[in-house]
VOZA-822234 format. One record per atom (N, C-alpha, C, O): x, y, z; atom name; chain; residue in three letters. Coordinates in nm, 3 decimals. Each point is the difference from the previous one (the first is absolute). Example, Ala and Ser with C-alpha at 12.3 -4.5 7.8 and 13.67 -1.06 7.14 Angstrom:
BEGIN
[[1.319,-0.569,0.780],"N","A","Ala"] [[-0.089,0.119,0.000],"CA","A","Ala"] [[0.090,0.120,0.000],"C","A","Ala"] [[0.104,-0.002,0.066],"O","A","Ala"] [[-0.139,0.107,-0.138],"N","A","Ser"] [[0.082,0.119,0.006],"CA","A","Ser"] [[-0.077,0.109,0.073],"C","A","Ser"] [[0.051,0.111,0.017],"O","A","Ser"] 
END
This chain:
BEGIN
[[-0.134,5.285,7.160],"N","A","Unk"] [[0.053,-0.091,0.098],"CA","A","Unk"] [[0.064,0.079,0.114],"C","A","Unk"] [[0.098,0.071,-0.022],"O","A","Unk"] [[-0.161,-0.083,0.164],"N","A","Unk"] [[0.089,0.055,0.079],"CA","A","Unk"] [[0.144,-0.017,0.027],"C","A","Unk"] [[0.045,-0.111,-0.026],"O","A","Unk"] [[0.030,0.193,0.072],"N","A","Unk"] [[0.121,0.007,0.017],"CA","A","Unk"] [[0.044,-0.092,0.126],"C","A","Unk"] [[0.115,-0.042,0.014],"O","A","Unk"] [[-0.243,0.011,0.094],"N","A","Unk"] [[0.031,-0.106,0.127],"CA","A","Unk"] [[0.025,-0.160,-0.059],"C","A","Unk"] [[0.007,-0.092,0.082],"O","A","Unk"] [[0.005,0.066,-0.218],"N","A","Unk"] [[0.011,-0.093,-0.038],"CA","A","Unk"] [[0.175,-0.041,0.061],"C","A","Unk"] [[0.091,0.078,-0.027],"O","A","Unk"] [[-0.065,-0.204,0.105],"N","A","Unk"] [[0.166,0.013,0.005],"CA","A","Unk"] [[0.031,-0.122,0.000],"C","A","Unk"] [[-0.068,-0.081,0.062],"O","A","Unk"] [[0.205,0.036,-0.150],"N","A","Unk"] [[0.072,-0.104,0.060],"CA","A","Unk"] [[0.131,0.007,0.085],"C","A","Unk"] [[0.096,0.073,-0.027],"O","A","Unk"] [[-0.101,-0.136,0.106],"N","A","Unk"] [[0.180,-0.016,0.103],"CA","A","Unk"] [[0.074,-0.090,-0.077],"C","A","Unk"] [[-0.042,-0.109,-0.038],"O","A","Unk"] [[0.199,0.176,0.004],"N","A","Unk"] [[0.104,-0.113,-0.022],"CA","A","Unk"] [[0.116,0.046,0.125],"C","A","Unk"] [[0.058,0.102,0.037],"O","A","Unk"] [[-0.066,-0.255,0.001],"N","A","Unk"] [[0.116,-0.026,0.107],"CA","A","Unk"] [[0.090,-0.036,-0.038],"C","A","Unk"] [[0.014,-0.102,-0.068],"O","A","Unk"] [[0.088,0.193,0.110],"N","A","Unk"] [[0.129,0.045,-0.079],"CA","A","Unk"] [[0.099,-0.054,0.108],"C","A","Unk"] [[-0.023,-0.048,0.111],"O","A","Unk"] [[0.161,0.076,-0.189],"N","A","Unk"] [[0.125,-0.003,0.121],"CA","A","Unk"] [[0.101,0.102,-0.050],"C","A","Unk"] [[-0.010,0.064,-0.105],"O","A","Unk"] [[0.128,-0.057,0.211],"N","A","Unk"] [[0.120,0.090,-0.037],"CA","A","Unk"] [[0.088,-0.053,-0.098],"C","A","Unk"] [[0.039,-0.111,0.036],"O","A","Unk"] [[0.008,0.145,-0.144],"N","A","Unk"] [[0.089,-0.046,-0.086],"CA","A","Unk"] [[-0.044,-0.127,-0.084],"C","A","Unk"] [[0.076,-0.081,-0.054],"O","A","Unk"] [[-0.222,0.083,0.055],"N","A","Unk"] [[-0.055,-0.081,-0.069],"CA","A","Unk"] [[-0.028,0.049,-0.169],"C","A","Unk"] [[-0.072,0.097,-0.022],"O","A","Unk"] [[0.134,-0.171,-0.087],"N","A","Unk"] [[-0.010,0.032,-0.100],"CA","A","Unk"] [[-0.115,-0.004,-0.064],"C","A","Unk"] [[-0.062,0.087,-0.062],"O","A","Unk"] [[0.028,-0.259,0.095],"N","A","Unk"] [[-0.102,-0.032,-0.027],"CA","A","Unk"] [[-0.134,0.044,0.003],"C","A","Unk"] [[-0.091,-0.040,-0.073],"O","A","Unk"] [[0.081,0.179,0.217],"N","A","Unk"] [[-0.115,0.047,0.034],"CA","A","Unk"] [[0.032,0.122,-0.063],"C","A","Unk"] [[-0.091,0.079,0.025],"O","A","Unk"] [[0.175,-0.027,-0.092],"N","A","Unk"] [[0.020,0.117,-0.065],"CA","A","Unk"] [[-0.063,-0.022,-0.126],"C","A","Unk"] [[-0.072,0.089,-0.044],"O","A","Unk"] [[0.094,-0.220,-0.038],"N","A","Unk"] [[-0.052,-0.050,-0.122],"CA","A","Unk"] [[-0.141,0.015,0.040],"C","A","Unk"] [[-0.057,0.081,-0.072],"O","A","Unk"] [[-0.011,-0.126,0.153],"N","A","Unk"] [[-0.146,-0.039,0.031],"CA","A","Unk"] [[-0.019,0.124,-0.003],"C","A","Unk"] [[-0.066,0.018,-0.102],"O","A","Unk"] [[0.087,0.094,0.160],"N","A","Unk"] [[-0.049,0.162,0.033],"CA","A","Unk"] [[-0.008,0.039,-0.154],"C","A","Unk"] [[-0.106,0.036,-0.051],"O","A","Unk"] [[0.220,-0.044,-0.016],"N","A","Unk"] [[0.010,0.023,-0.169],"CA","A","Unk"] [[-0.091,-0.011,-0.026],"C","A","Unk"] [[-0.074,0.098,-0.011],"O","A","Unk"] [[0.027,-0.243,-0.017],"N","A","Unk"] [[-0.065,-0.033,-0.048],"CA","A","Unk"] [[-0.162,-0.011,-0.032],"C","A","Unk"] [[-0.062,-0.028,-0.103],"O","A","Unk"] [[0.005,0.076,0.294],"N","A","Unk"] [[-0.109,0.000,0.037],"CA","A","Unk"] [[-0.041,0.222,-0.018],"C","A","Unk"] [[-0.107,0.058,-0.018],"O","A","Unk"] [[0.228,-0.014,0.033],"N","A","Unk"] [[-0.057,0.119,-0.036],"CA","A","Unk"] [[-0.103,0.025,-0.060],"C","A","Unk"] [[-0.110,0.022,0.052],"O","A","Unk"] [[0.139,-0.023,-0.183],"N","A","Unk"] [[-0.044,0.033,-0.149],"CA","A","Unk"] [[-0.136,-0.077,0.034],"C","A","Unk"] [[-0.106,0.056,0.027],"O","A","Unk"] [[0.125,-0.172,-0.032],"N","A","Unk"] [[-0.137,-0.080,-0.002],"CA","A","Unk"] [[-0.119,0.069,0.126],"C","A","Unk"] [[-0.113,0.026,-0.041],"O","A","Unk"] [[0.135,-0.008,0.141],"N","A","Unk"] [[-0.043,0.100,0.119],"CA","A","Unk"] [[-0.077,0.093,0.018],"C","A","Unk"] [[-0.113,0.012,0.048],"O","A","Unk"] [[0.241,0.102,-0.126],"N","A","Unk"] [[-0.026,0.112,-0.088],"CA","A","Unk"] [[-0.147,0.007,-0.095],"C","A","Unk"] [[-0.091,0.083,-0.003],"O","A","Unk"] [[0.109,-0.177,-0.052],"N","A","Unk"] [[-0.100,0.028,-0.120],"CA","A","Unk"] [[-0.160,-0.089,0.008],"C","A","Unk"] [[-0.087,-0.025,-0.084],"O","A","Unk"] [[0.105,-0.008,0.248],"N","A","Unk"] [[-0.127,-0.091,0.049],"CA","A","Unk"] [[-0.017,0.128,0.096],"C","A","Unk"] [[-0.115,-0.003,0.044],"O","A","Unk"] [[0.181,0.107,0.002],"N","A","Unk"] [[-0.102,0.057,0.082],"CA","A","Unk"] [[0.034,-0.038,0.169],"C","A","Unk"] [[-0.061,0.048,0.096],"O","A","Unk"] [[0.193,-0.159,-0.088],"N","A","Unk"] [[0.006,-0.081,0.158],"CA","A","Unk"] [[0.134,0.053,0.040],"C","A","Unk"] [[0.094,-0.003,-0.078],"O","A","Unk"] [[-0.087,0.038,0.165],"N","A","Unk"] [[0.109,0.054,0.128],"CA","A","Unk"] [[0.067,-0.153,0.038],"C","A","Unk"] [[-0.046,-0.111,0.026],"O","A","Unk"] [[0.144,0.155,-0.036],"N","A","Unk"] [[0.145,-0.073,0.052],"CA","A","Unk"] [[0.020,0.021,0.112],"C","A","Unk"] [[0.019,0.119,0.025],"O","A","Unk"] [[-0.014,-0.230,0.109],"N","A","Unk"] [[0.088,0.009,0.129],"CA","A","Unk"] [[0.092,-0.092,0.022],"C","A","Unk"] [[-0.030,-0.119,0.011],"O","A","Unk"] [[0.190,0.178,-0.001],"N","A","Unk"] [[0.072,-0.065,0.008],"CA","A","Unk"] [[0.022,-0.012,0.141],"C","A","Unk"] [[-0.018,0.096,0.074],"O","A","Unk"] [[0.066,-0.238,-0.022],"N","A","Unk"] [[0.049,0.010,0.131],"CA","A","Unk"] [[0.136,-0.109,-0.005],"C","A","Unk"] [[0.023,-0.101,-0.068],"O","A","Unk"] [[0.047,0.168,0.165],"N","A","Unk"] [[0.157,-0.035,-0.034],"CA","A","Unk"] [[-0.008,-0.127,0.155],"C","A","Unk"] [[-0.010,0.038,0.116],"O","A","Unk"] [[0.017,-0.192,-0.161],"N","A","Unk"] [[-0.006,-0.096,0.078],"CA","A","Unk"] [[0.168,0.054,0.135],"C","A","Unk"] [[0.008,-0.034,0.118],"O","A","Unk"] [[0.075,0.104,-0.183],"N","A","Unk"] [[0.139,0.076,0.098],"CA","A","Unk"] [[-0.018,0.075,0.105],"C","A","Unk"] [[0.090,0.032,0.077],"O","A","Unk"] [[-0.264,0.018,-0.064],"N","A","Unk"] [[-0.038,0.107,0.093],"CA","A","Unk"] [[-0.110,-0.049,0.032],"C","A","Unk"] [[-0.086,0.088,0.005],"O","A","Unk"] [[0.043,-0.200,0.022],"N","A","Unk"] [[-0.102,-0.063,0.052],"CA","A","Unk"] [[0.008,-0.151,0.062],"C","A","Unk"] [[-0.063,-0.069,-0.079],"O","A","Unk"] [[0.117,-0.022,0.198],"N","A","Unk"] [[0.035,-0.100,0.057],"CA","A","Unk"] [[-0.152,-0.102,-0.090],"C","A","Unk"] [[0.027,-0.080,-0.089],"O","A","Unk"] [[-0.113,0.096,0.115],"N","A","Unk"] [[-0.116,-0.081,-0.005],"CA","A","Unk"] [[-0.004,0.003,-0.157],"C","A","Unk"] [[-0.047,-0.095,-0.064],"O","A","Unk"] [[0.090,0.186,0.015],"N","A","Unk"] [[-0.017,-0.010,-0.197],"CA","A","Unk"] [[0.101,-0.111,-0.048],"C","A","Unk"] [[-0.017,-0.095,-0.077],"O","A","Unk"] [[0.149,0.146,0.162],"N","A","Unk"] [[0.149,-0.088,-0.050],"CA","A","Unk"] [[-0.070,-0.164,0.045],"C","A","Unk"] [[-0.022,-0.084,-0.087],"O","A","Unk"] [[-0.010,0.056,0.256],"N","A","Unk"] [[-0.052,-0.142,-0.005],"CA","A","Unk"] [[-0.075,-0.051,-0.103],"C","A","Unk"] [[0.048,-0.097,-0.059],"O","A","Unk"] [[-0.171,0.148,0.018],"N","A","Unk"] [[-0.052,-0.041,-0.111],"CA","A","Unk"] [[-0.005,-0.055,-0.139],"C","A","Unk"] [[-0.053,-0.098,-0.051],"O","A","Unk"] [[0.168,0.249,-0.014],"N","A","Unk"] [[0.045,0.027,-0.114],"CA","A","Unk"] [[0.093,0.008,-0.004],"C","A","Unk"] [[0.035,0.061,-0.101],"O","A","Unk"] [[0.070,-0.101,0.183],"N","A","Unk"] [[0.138,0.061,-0.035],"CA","A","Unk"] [[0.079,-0.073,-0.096],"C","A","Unk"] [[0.100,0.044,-0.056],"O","A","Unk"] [[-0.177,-0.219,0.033],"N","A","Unk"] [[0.111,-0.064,-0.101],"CA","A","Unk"] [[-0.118,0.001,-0.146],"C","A","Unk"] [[0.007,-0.092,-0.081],"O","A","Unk"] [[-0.114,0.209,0.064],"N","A","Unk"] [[-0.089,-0.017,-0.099],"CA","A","Unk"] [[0.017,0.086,-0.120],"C","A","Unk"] [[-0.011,-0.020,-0.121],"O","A","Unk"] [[0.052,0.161,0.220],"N","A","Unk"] [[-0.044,0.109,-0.066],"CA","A","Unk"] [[0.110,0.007,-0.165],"C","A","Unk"] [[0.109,-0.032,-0.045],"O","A","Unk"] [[-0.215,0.087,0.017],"N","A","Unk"] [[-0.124,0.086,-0.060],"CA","A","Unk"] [[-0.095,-0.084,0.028],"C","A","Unk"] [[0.009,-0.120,-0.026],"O","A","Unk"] [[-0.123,0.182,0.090],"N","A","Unk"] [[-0.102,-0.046,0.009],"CA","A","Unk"] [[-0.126,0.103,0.011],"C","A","Unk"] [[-0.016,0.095,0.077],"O","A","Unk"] [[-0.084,-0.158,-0.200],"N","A","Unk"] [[-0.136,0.094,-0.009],"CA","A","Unk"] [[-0.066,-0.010,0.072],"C","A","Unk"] [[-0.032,-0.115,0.027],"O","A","Unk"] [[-0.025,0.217,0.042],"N","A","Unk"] [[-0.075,-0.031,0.101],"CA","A","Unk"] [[-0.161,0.091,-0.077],"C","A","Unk"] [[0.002,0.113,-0.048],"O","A","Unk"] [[-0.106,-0.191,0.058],"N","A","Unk"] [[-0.139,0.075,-0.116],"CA","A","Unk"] [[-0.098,0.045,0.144],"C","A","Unk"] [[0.037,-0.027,0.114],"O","A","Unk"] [[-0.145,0.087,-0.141],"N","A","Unk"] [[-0.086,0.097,0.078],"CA","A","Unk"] [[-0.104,-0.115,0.058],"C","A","Unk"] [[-0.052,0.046,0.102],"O","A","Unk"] [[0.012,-0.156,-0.126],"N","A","Unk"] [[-0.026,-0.132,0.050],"CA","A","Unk"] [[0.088,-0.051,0.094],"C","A","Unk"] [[-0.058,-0.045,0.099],"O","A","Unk"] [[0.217,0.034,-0.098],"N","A","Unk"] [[0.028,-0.089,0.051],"CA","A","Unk"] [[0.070,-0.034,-0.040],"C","A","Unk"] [[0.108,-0.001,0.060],"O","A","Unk"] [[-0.120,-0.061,-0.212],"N","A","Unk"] [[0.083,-0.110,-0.043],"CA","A","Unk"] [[0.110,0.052,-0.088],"C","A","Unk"] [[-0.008,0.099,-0.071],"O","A","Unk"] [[0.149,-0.206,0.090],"N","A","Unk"] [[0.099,0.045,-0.058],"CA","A","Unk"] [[0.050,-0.072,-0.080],"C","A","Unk"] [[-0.061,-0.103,-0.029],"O","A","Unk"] [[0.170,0.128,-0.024],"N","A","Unk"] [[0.063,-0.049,-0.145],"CA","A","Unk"] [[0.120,0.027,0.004],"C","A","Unk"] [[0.031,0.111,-0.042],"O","A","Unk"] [[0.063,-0.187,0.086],"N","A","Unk"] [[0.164,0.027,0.052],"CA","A","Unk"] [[0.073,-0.018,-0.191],"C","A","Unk"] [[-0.049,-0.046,-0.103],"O","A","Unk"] [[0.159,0.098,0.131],"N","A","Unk"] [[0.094,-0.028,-0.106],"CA","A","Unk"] [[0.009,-0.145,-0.054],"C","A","Unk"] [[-0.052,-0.082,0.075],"O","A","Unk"] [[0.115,0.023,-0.211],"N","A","Unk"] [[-0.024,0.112,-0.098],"CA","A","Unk"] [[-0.108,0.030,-0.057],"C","A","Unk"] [[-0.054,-0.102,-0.044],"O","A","Unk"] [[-0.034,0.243,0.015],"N","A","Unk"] [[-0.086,0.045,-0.050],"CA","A","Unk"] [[0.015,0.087,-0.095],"C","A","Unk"] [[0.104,0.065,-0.013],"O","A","Unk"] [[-0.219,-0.054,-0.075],"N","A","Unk"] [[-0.019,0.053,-0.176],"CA","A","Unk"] [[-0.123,0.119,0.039],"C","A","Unk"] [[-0.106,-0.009,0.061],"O","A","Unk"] [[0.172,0.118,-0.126],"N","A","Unk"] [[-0.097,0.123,0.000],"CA","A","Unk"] [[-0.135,-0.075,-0.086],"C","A","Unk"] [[-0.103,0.015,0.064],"O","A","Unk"] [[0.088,-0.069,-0.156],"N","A","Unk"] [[-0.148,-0.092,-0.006],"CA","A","Unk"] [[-0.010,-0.034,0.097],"C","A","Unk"] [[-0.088,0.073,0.045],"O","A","Unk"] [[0.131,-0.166,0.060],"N","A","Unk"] [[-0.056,-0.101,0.100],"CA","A","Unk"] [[-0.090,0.058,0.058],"C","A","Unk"] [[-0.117,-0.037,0.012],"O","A","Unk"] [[0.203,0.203,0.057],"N","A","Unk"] [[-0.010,0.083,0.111],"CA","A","Unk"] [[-0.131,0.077,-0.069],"C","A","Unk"] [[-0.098,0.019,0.073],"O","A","Unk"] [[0.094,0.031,-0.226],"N","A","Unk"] [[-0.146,0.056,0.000],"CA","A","Unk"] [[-0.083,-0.123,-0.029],"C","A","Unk"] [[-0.108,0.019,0.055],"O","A","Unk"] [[0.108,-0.108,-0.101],"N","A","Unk"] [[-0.120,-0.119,0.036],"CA","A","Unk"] [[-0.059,-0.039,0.141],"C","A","Unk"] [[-0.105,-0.060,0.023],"O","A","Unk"] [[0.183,0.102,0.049],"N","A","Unk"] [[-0.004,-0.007,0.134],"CA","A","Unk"] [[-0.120,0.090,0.096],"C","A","Unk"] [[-0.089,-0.029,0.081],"O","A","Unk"] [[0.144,0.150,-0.141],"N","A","Unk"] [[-0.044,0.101,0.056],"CA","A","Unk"] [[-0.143,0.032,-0.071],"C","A","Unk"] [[-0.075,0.076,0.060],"O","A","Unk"] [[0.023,-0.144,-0.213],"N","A","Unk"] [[-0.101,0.047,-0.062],"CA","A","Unk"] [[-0.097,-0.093,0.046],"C","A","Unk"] [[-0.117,0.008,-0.037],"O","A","Unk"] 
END
């Protein structure tokens, strides 16, 4: 499996919740072979409009996303 495989989670500052999601999505990630991009909705105007009352939010290599709360099952059913 190539390594260009990626998902985005849109994150925030002092967000716990997106710290849990990073936890959590590591491992599962890790062991599929897919790169993690985090982007912090605090350093981006157009991310915060979007996402700013969502995040954590999955963002998949299609398109489609899967906001909080989410299950490391959900996220690899998702992705398989």
């Amino acid at each position: 499996m190539p390594m260009s495989r990626k998902i985005t989670l849109i994150s925030g500052p002092n967000c716990h919740l997106c710290e849990q999601a990073k936890e959590m999505l590591n491992p599962l990630l890790e062991a599929k072979n897919i790169q993690l991009k985090v982007f912090n909705v605090g350093e981006d105007q157009a991310l915060f409009e979007q996402y700013g009352l969502r995040i954590p939010v999955v963002i998949f290599a299609d398109g489609s996303e899967k906001g909080w709360p989410f299950t490391a099952a959900q996220i690899a059913r998702l992705i398989d």
